[in-house]
KEDO-86704 format. One record per residue (C-alpha): residue number from 1; x, y, z. Coordinates in Angstrom, 1 decimal, m for minus. Last residue first. Layout:
N
  nr     xx     yy     zz
 NUM      X      Y      Z
...
***
This chain:
320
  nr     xx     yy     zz
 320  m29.2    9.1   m3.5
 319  m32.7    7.5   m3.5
 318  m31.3    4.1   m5.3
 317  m28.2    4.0   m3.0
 316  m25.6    3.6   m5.8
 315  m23.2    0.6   m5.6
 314  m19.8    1.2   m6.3
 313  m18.2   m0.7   m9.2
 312  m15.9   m4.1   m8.9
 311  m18.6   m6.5   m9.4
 310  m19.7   m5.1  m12.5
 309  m17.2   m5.0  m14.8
 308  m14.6   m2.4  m14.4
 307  m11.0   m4.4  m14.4
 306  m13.1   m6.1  m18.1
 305  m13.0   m3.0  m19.0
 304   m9.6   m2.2  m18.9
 303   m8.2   m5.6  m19.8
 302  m10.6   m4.8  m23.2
 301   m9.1   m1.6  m23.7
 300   m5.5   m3.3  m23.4
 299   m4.1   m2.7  m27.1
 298   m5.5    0.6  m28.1
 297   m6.3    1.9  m24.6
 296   m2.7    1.9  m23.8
 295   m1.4    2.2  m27.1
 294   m1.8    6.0  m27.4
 293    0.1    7.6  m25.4
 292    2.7    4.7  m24.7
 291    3.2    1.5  m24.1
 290    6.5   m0.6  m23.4
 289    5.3   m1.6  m19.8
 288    2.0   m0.5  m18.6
 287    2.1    1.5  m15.5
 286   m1.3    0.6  m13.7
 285   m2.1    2.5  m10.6
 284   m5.0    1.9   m8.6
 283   m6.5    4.5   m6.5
 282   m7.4    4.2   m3.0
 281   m6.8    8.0   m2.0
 280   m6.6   10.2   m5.1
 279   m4.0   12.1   m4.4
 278   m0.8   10.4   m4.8
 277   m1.9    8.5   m8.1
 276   m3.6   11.3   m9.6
 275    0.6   12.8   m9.5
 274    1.7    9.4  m10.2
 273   m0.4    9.4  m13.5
 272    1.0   12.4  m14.5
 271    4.9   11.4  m13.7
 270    4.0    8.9  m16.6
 269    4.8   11.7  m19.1
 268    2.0   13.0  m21.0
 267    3.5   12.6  m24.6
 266    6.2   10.5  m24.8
 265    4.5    7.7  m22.6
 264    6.4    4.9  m22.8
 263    5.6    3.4  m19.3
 262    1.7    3.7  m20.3
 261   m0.5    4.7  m18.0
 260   m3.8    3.4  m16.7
 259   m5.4    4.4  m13.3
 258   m8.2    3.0  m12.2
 257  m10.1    4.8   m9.1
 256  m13.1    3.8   m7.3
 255  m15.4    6.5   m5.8
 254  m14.0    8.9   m3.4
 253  m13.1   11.8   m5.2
 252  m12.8   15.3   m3.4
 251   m9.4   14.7   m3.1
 250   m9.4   16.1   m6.5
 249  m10.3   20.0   m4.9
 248  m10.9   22.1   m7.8
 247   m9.6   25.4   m7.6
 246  m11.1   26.7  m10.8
 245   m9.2   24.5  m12.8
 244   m5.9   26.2  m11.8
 243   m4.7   26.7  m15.7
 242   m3.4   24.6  m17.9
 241   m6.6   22.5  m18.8
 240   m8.9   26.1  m19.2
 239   m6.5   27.5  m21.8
 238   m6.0   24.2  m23.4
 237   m9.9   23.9  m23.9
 236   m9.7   27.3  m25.1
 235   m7.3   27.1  m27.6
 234   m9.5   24.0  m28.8
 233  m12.3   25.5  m29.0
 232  m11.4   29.2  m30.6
 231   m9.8   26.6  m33.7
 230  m12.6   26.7  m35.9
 229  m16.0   25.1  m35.9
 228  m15.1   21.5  m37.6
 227  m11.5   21.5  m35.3
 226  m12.6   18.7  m33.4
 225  m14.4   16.9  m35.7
 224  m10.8   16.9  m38.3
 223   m9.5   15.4  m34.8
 222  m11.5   12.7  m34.7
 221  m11.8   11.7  m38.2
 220   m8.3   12.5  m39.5
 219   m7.0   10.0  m36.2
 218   m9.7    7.4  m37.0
 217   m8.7    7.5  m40.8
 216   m5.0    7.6  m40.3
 215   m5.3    4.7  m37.9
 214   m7.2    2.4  m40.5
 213   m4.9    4.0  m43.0
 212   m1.4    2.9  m41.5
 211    1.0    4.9  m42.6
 210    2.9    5.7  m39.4
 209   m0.1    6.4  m37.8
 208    1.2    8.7  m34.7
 207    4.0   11.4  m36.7
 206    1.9   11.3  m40.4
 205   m1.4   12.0  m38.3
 204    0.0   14.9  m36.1
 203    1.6   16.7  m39.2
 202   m1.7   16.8  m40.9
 201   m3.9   17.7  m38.3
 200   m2.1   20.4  m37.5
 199   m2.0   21.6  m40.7
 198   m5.6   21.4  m41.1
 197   m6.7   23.0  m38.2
 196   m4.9   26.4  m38.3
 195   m1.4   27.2  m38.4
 194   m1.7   30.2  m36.4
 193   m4.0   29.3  m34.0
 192   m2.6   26.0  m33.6
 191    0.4   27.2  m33.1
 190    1.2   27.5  m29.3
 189   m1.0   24.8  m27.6
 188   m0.9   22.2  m30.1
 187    3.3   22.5  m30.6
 186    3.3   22.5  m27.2
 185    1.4   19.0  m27.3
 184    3.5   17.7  m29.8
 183    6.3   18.5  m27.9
 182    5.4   16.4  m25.4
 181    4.7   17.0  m21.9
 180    7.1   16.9  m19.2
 179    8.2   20.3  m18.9
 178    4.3   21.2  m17.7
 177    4.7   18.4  m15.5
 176    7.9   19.9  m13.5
 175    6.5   23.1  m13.2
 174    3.6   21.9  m10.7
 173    4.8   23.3   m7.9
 172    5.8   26.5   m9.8
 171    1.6   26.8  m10.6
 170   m0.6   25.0  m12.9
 169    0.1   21.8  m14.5
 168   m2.3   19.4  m12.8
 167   m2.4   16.4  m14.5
 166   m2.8   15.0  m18.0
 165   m4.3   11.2  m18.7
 164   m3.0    8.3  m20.3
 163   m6.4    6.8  m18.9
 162   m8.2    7.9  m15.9
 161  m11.3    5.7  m15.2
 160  m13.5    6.5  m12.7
 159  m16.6    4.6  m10.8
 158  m20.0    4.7  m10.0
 157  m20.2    8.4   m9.9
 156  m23.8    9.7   m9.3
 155  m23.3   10.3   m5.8
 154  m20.0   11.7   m5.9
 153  m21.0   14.8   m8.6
 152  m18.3   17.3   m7.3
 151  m15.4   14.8   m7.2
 150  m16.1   12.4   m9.7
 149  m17.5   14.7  m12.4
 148  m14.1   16.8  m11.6
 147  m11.9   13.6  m12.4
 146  m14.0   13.3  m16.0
 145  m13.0   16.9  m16.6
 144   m9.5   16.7  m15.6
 143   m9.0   13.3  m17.4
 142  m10.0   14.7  m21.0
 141   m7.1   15.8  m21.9
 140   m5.8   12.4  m21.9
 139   m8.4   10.1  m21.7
 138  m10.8   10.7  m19.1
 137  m13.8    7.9  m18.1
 136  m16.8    9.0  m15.6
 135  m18.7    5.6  m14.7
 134  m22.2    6.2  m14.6
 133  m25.3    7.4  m12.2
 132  m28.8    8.1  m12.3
 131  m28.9    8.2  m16.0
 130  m31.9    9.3  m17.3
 129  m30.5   10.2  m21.0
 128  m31.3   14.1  m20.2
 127  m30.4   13.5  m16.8
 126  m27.0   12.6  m17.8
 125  m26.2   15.2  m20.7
 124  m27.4   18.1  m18.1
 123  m24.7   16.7  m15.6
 122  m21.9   16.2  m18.3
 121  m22.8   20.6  m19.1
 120  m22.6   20.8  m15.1
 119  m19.1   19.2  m14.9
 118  m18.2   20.9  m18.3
 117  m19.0   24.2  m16.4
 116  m16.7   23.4  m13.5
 115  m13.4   22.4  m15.7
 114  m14.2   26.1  m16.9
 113  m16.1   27.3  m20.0
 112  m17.1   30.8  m19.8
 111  m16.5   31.7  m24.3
 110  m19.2   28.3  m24.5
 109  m18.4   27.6  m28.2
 108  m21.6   25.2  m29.3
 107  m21.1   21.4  m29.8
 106  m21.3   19.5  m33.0
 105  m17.3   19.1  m33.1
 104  m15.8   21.6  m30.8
 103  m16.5   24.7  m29.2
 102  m17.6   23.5  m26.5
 101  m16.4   19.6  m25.4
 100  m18.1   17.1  m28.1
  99  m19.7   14.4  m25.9
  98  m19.1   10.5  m25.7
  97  m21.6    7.8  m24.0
  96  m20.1    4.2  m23.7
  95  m22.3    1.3  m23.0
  94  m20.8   m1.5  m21.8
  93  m22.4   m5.2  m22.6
  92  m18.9   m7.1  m22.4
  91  m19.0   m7.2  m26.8
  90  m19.9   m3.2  m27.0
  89  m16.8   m2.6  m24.8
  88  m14.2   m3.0  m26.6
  87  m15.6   m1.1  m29.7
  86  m16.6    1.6  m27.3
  85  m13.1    2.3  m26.4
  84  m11.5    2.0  m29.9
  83  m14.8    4.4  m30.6
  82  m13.8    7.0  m28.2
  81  m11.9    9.3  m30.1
  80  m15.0   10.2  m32.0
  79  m16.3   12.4  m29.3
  78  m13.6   14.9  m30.3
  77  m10.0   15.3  m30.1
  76   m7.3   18.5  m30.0
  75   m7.2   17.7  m26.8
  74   m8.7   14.2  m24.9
  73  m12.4   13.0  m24.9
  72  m14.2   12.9  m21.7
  71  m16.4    9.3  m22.1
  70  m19.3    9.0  m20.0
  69  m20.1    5.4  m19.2
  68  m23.0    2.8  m18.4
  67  m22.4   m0.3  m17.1
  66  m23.5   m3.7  m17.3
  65  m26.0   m2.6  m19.9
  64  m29.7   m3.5  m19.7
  63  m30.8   m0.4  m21.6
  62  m27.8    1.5  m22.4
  61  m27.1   m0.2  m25.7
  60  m23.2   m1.4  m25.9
  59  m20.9   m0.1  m26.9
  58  m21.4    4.1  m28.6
  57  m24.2    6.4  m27.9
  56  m22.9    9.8  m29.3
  55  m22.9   13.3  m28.2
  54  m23.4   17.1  m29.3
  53  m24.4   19.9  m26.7
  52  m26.0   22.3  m28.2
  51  m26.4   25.8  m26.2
  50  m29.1   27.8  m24.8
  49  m28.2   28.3  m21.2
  48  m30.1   25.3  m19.9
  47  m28.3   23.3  m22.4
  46  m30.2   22.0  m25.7
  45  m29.2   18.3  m26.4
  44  m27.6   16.7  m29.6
  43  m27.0   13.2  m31.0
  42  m24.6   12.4  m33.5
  41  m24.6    8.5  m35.4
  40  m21.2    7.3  m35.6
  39  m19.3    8.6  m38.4
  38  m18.0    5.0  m40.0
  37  m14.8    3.3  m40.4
  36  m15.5    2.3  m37.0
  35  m12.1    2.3  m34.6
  34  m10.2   m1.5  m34.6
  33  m10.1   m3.3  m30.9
  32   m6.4   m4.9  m30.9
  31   m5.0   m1.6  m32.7
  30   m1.9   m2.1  m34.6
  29   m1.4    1.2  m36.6
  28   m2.4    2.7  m33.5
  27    1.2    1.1  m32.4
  26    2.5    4.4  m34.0
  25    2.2    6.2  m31.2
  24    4.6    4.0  m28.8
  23    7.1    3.5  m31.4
  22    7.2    7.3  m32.2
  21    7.0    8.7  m28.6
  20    9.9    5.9  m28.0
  19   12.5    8.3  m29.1
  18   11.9   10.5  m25.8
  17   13.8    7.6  m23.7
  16   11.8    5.2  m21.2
  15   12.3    5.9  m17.7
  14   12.6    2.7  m15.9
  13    9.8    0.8  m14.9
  12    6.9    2.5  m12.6
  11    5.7   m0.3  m10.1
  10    2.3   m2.1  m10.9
   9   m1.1   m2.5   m9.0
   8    0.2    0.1   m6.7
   7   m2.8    0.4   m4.3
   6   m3.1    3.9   m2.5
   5   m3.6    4.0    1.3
   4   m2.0    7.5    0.6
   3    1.2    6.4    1.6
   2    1.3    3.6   m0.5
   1    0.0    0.0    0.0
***
């Protein structure tokens, strides 16, 4: 047990060189659970405040499912980054729900989004499929968000998942992890405005599918969604990941916590997943030898889930 009265399912190996960003992203190009080929069907809500939100049902169908999730997309991404996921899950009964953040994909710009407002916008999404509860899942850049649904909506939080995901990097304490991550991602935050969509896109797929078209066409399709409206939504999403998240407290979260990393991570180091690891009291930590960013969910989604399934998620008090 750790400090915290954290499990460590599996030590951190040794620190694997910058090189293997390329190795580890490129084994897209061998996926065990293949993305669709196809748009998924796009669903869309009206907010209280006025705005669309845009999501997909992906797995498994929610009535009768094992369990239900949200799915927090990472940055520059989309809802269409989760169909790897899905696809895994459909076959175990899971159904996955996935949302366009503001400002991307199908969703409206929201110029007051804050780790906070997604939390209430994940809320509205919820009620209006009459879910009681779900399991929040992060990927990436989309950890923060699913990590805040945890810890300021606890009774409707079954579980959470945390995979590959970004930590804190606000403040000189947290100097260390801003360092950490990728150039790719500086290149995203600095330049995209600049270079627009497109070229992003473009020198992001030939770097992470090393030529493989099945991964070209999931990468194209989820980030090509992503930048559909313009680039304001993703400059903002980075905005409102690197800064103090609205003072959000993460040892709020008291629900079950997996956390999957990858050992090769080139592009959020694994010094993020120890930083969740610390705080999140109880949490499970799973350092994944010889994967990286991408791979982690690509080749284990299935181990993932199958970690989840039922007997393993926190009851919900049925007038909670």
């Amino acid at each position: 047990m750790a400090a915290n009265g954290s499990a460590l399912v599996q030590p951190r190996p040794a620190a694997v060189p910058s090189s293997a960003y390329l190795s580890a992203s490129s084994s897209v190009a061998s996926l065990h659970t293949a993305p669709s080929s196809q748009e998924p069907e796009v669903l869309s809500i009206a907010l209280q405040d006025g705005r669309a939100l845009a999501y997909a049902l992906m797995g498994a169908p929610i009535a009768g499912a094992a369990a239900v999730c949200i799915y927090h997309h990472g940055v520059p991404a989309s809802l269409i980054e989760a169909e790897p996921l899905a696809a895994a899950a459909a076959p175990l009964g899971i159904a996955v729900v996935a949302f366009d953040r503001p400002g991307m994909g199908g969703s409206s710009h929201n110029p007051q989004m804050s780790i906070q407002s997604v939390v209430d916008d994940t809320r509205q999404l919820m009620d209006h499929l009459g879910l009681h509860s779900a399991v929040q899942v992060g990927e990436s850049g989309g950890v923060p968000y699913a990590a805040a649904c945890a810890a300021l909506l606890p009774r409707r939080t079954q579980a959470l998942l945390l995979l590959a995901g970004l930590a804190a990097v606000h403040g000189r304490e947290n100097a260390v992890l801003l360092k950490s991550l990728s150039a790719m991602d500086r290149f995203s935050m600095n330049w995209a405005a600049r270079l627009g969509g497109a070229r992003l896109i473009s020198h992001f797929v030939k770097l992470a599918a090393d030529g493989n078209e099945a991964a070209q066409d999931w990468l194209l399709r989820f980030m090509t969604r992503a930048y559909r409206p313009g680039v304001r939504g993703v400059l903002l999403d980075y905005r409102v990941l690197g800064g103090d998240w609205g003072g959000l407290d993460v040892g709020l979260i008291a629900c079950r916590t997996a956390i999957w990393h990858g050992a090769g991570d080139c592009v959020v180091a694994p010094a993020h997943a120890q930083w969740w690891h610390r705080r999140v009291a109880g949490s499970e930590l799973h350092i994944l030898p010889d994967e990286g960013h991408i791979s982690v969910v690509g080749r284990h989604a299935e181990r993932i889930w199958r970690d989840l399934l039922p007997g393993q998620l926190q009851p919900i008090a049925a007038d909670e």
